[in-house]
C-alpha positions in Angstrom: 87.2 166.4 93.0 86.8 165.5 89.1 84.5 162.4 88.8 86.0 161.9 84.7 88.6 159.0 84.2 91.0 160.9 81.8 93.7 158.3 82.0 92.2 154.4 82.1 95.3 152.5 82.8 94.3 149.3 84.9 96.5 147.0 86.3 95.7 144.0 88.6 96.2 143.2 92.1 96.0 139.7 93.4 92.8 140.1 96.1 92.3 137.8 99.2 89.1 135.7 99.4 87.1 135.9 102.7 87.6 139.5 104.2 85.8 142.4 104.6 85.4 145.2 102.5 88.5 147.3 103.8 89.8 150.5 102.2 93.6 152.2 103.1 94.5 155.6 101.9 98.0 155.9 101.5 99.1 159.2 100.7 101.8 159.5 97.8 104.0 162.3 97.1 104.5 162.3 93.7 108.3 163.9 94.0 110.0 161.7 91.6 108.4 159.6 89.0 111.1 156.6 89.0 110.4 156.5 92.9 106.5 155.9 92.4 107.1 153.4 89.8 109.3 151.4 92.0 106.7 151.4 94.2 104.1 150.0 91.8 106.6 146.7 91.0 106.8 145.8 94.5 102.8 144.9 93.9 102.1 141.1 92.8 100.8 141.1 89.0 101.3 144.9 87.8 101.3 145.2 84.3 102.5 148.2 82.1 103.5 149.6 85.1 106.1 152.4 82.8 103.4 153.2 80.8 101.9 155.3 83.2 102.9 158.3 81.7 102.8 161.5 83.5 100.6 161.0 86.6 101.0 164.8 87.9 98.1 165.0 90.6 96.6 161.4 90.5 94.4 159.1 92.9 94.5 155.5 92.9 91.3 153.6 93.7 90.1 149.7 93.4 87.4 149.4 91.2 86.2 145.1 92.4 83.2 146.3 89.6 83.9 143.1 86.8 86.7 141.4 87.8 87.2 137.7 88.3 87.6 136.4 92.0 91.3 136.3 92.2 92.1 139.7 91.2 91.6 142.9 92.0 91.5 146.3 89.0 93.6 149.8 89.8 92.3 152.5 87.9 93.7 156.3 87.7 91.6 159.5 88.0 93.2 162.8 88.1 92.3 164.9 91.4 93.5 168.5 91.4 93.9 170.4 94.4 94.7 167.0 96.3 97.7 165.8 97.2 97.9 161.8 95.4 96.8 158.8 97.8 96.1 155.3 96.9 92.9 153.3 98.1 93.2 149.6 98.3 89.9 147.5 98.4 89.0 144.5 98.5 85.5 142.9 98.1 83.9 140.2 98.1 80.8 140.9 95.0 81.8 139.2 91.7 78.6 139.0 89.4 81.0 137.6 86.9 81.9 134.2 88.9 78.6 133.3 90.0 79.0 129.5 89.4 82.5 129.4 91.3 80.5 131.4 94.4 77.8 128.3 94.3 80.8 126.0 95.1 82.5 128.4 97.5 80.6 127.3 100.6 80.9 123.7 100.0 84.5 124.3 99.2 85.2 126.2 102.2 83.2 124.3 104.8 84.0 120.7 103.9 87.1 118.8 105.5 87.9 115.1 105.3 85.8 113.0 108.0 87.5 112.2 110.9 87.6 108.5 111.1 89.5 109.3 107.7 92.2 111.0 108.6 92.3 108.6 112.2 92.7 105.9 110.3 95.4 107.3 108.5 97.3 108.4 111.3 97.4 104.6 112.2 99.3 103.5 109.3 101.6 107.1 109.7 102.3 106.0 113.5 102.8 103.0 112.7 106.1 103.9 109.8 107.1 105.9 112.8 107.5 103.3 115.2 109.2 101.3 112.9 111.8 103.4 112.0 112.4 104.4 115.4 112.6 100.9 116.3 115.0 100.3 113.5 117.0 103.5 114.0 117.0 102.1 118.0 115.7 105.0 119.2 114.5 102.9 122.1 113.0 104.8 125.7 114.1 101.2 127.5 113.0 102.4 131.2 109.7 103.1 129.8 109.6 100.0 127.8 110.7 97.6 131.0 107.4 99.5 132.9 105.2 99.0 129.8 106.4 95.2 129.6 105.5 94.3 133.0 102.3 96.1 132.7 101.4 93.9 129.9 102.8 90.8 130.5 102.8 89.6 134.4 99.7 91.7 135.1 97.6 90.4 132.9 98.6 86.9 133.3 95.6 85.9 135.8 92.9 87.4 133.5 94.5 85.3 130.5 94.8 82.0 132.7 91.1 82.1 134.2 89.4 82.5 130.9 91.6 80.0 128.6 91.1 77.4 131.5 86.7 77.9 130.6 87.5 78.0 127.1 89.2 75.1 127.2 86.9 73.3 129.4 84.1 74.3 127.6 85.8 72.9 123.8 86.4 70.0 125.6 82.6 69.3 126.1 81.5 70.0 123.1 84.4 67.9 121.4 84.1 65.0 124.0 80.3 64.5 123.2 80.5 64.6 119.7 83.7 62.4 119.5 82.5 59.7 121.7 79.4 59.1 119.6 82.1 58.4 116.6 84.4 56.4 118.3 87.1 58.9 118.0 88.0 59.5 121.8 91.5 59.1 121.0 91.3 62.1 118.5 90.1 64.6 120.9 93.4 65.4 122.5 94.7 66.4 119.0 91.5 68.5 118.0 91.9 70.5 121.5 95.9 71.1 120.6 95.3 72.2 117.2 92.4 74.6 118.0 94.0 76.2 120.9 97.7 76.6 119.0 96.2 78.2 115.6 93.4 80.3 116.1 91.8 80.0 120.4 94.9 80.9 122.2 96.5 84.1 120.2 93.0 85.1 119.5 91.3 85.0 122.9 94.3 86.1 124.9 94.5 89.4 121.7 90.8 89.8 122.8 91.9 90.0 126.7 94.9 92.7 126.2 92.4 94.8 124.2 89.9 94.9 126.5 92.3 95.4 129.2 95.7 97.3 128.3 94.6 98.6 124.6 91.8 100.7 126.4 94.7 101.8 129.1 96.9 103.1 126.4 93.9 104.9 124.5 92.6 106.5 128.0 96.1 107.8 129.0 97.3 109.4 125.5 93.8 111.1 125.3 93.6 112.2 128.5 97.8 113.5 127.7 96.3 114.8 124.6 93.1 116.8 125.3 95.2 118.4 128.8 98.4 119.2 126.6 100.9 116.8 128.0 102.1 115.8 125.1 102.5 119.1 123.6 104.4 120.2 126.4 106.7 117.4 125.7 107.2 118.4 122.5 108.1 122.3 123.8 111.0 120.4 126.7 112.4 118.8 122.9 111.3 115.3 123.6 109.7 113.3 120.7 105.9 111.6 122.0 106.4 108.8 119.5 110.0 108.0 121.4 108.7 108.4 124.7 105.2 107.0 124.7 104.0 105.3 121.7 107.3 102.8 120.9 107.6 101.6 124.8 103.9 100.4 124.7 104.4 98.7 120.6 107.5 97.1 121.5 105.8 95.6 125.1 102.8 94.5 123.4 104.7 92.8 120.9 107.6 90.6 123.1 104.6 89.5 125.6 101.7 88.7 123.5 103.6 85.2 122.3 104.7 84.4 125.9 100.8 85.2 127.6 99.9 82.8 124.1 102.0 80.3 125.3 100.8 80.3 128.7 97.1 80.6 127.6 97.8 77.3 125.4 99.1 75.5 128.2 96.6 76.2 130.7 93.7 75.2 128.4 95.1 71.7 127.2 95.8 71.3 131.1 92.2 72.2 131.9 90.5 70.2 128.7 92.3 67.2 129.9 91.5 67.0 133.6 87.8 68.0 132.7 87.9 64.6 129.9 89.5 62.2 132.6 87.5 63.7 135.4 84.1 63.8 134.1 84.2 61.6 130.4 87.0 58.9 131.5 89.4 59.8 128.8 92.7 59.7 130.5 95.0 62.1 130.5 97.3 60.0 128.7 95.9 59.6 125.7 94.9 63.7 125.5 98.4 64.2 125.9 99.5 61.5 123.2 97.0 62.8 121.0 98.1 66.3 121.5 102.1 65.3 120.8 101.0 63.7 117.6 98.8 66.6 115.9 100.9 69.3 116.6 104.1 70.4 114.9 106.5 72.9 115.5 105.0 75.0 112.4 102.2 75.7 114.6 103.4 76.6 117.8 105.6 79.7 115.5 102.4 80.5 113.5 100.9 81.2 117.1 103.7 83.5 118.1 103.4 85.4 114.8 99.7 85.7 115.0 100.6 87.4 118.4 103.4 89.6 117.4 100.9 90.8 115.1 97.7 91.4 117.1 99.9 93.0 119.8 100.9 95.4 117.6 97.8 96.6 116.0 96.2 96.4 119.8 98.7 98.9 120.4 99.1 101.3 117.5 95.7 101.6 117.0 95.5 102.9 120.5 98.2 104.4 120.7 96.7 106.6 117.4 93.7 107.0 118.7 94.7 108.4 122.0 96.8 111.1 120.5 94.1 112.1 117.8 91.8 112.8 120.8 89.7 115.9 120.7 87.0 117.2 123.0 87.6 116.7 126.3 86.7 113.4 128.8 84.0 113.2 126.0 86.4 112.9 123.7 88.5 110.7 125.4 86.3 108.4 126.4 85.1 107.9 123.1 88.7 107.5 121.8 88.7 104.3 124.3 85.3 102.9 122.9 86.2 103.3 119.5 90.2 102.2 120.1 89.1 98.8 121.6 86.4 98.2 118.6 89.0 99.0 115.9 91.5 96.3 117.7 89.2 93.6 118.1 88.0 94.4 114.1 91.7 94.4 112.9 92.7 91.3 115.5 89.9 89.1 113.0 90.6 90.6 109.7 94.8 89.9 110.5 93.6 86.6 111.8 91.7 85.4 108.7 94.6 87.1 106.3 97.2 85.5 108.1 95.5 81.5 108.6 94.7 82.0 105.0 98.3 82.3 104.0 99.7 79.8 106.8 97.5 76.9 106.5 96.7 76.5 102.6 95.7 72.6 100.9 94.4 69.7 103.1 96.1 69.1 106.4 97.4 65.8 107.8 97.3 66.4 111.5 95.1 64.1 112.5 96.1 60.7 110.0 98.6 59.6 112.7 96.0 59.3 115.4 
């Protein structure tokens, strides 16, 4: 076999980054020249492919020797006494690029963060739900089951701690108002504390800690044991069928467990200040009447419809985005009930700041 290059026509092949060094002989019979050069324009990126010229008995071979990363030299060498064949290689050594290879690892190893891409998934599920929602592609037997999960069983855990919070307001109010002269006032401090911020706050705290860390436990434990792919392979959408049945529950009972939560308190504040501090319940109640207006008892329910639903997308999210295994999913449930809580604060401070702007007169008629 003749080692001279008597014809140096080269011609570039795209090459593909990350394999192994792999050559393929692929023998050619060289019985019509239009045939071969057909052949040749079926290859990405040949150039000058009819100025071959006569190529009579000709190997093909990939020379990677001084090319750029991306592409890949064909060179000609006449063989007599062999019947053509064409080598393709593919390597990996370019002495030419050497400040691209520097960046190759980084390039090639490095992916977003996770908690990235988690939180983005949040604000994706959550257009979903939406649109499904407005589209009223509703799963309502799913939704009823979700409802009564969130609402009437987690009424007792709501009533039992707005009762202490409320009883233990009412201390701290009673003994600083009584030093003032101001026992009349104290009724109207309790209403307005427990209508704007206590009650759609500490009952968003409660449903958290309680159904939000349910919903993240279920999808990741769906998740990491391939339910919901399967549901996705028997043609039923997982946003349809599990993530808009817990949103839409979350979002219709967190007002009503609110308004339950405010009522209890205000009952408990004022049977602690006539039972222990001989404020009757009269006056609590009057002063209660005359603070609050209706503006507050709908900026409650808003603040609700709001934390319900970021309870549940964000654990709703982070259940499906589970990976790893009841590691995994365990984590999901730590990290779903932090998020909530953090977002149930931000959304809380966003949302006061816009209701209640200047001075307030609440308190001038008592």
């Amino acid at each position: 076999m003749q080692t001279a290059a008597y014809h140096s026509i080269n011609f570039y092949l795209p090459g593909r980054r990350g394999s192994t060094k792999t050559c393929a002989w692929t023998n050619i019979r060289n019985k019509n020249q239009s045939q071969f050069s057909q052949r040749l324009k079926l290859i990405k990126g040949v150039e000058n492919v009819h100025n071959l010229g006569s190529f009579g008995q000709t190997r093909l071979f990939l020379d990677p020797n001084s090319l750029p990363v991306h592409e890949t030299r064909v060179s000609t060498i006449p063989d007599d006494g062999h019947s053509p064949s064409v080598c393709v290689s593919e390597d990996l050594a370019d002495t030419n690029d050497k400040p691209f290879q520097e960046f190759e690892p980084f390039f090639s190893k490095w992916s977003p963060p996770r908690y990235l891409w988690r939180g983005l998934s949040v604000f994706i599920l959550a257009g979903q739900v939406i649109m499904r929602i407005l589209n009223g592609k509703i799963h309502w037997r799913n939704t009823l089951q979700q409802l009564e999960r969130v609402g009437p069983k987690s009424v007792g855990v709501c009533l039992l701690t707005s009762a202490f919070v409320g009883m233990a307001f009412t201390i701290q109010f009673v003994r600083e108002f009584t030093r003032l002269g101001l026992n009349r006032a104290v009724g109207g401090v309790l209403a307005l504390a427990f209508t704007r911020e206590l009650s759609p706050v500490i009952t968003s705290i409660i449903v958290a800690g309680r159904i939000g860390s349910a919903f993240a436990a279920e999808l990741g434990t769906m998740q990491v044991s391939e339910q919901i792919d399967t549901l996705r392979v028997l043609g039923t959408d997982p946003v349809d069928y599990l993530v808009t049945p817990r949103v839409i529950a979350s979002c219709v009972a967190l007002p009503f467990l609110t308004l339950i939560c405010f009522t209890v308190g205000m009952a408990s504040s004022a049977l602690l200040a006539d039972g222990v501090y001989g404020i009757s319940i009269n006056i609590i109640l009057d002063s209660a009447q005359r603070a609050l207006r209706s503006w507050d008892i709908v900026s409650a329910m808003i603040k609700s419809q709001v934390f319900g639903g970021i309870i549940s997308v964000v654990s709703c999210a982070w259940g499906v985005t589970t990976l790893g295994g009841a590691k995994g999913v365990g984590e999901s449930t730590t990290s779903a009930v932090v998020l909530s809580l953090v977002g149930i604060f931000i959304a809380d401070f966003v949302l006061s700041y816009c209701f209640f702007q200047g001075a307030g007169d609440s308190l001038k008629n008592l």
